[in-house]
C-alpha positions as CSV (number, residue, x, y, z in Angstrom):
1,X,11.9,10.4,15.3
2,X,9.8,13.5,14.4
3,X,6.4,14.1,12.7
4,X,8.7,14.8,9.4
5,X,11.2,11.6,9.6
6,X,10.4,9.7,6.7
7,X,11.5,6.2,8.8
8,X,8.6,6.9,11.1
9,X,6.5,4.1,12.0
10,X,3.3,4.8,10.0
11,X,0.0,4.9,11.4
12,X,-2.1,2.6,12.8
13,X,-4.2,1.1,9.0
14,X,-1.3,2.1,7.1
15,X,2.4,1.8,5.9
16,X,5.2,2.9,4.6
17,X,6.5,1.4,1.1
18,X,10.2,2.1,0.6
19,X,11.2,3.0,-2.6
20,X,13.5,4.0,-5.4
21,X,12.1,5.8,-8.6
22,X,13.6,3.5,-11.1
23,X,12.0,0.4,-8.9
24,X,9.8,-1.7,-10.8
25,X,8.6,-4.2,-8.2
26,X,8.0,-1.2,-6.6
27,X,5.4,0.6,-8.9
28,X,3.9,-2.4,-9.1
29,X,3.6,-3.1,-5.3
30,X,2.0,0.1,-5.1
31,X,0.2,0.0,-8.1
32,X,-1.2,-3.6,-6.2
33,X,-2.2,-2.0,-2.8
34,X,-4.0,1.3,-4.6
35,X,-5.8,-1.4,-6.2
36,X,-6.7,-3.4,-3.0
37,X,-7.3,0.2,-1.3
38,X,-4.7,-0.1,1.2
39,X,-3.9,3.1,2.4
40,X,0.2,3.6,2.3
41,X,2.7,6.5,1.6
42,X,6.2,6.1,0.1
43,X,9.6,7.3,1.0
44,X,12.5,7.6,-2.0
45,X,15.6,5.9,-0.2
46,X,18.1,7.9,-2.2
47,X,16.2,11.4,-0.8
48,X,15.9,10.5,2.5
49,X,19.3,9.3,4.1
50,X,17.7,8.2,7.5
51,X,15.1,6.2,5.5
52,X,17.6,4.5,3.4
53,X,19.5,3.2,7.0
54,X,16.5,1.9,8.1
55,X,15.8,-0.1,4.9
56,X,19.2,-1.4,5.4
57,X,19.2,-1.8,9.1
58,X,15.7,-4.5,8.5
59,X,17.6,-6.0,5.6
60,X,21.0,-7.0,6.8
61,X,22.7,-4.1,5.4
62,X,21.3,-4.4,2.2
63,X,19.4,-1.1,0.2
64,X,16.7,-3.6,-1.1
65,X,13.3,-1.8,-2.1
66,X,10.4,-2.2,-1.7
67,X,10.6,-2.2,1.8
68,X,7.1,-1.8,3.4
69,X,7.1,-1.0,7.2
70,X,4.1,-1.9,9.3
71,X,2.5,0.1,12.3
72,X,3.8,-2.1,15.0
73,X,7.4,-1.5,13.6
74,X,8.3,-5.1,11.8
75,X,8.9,-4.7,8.0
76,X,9.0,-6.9,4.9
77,X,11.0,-6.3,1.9
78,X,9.2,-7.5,-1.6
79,X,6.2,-8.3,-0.1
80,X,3.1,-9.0,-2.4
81,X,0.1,-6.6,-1.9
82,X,-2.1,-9.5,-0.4
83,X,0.8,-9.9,2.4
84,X,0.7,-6.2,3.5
85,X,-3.3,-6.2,3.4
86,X,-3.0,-9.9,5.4
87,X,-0.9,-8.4,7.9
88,X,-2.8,-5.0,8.3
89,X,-5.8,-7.3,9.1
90,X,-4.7,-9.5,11.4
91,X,-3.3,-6.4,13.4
92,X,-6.9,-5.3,13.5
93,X,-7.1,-2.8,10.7
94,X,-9.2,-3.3,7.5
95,X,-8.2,-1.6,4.3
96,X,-10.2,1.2,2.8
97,X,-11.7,-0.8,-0.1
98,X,-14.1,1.2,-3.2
99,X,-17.5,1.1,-3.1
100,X,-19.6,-1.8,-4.3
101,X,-21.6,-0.7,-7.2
102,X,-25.4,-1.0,-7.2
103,X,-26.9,-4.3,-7.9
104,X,-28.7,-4.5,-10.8
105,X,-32.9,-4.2,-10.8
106,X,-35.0,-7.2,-10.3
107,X,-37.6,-5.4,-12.5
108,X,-37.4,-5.6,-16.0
109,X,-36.9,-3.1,-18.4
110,X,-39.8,-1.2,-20.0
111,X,-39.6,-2.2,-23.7
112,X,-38.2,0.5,-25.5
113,X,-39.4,1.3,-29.3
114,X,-37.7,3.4,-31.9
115,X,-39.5,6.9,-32.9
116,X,-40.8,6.9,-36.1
C-alpha cells in the first residue's frame, strides 16, 4: 500500500473510520470520537474501490460501515466510540482530549455595587 491508499493502516494514536455519506451510525460514530478527542480520518467506501475490499475483506464479504481500522491492522465494524478509545489505550496510545478549563477562585468575589 502507498502513502495515498486509503486502506492503509493508520498511524500509530489513530484510525481509520470507513464510511458511506448517507451512513448514520457513521456520523454519529464520528461525531462520538470528535467528542472523546480521538484523533481519526475517514475513507468513503463508494470513492475508494480498494478501501471498500478491505471493508468487505474484515466483514465476510459484507460492505458494512462504519468500519474503523486500528494501527496494528485488526478492525471492528459498528463499534461505539468508547471501544475505539478502549482499544487505542490499551495499545499504548492516549487520545488527544480538550483542555480542562480553569478551576474556579477560592477567593470570593469583591462585592459589586450599581453606579448611581
Amino acid at each position: 500500500m502507498t502513502d495515498d491508499d486509503p486502506a492503509r493502516t493508520p498511524p500509530p494514536g489513530t484510525v481509520t473510520v470507513f464510511t458511506t455519506t448517507w451512513c448514520g451510525y457513521c456520523r454519529r460514530l464520528t461525531a462520538q470520537l470528535d467528542d472523546a478527542g480521538v484523533p481519526y480520518r475517514t475513507v468513503d467506501v463508494e470513492e475508494h474501490p480498494d478501501a471498500a475490499a478491505l471493508v468487505e475483506r474484515v466483514n465476510g464479504g459484507d460492505r458494512t460501515v462504519p468500519t474503523v481500522l486500528f494501527p496494528d491492522g485488526s478492525a471492528a465494524t459498528n463499534p461505539s466510540a468508547r471501544e475505539v478509545a478502549e482499544r487505542l489505550s490499551a495499545a499504548g496510545a492516549t487520545p488527544s482530549t480538550p483542555p480542562t478549563p480553569p478551576a474556579p477562585s477560592a477567593e470570593p468575589a469583591e462585592p459589586r455595587t450599581s453606579p448611581r
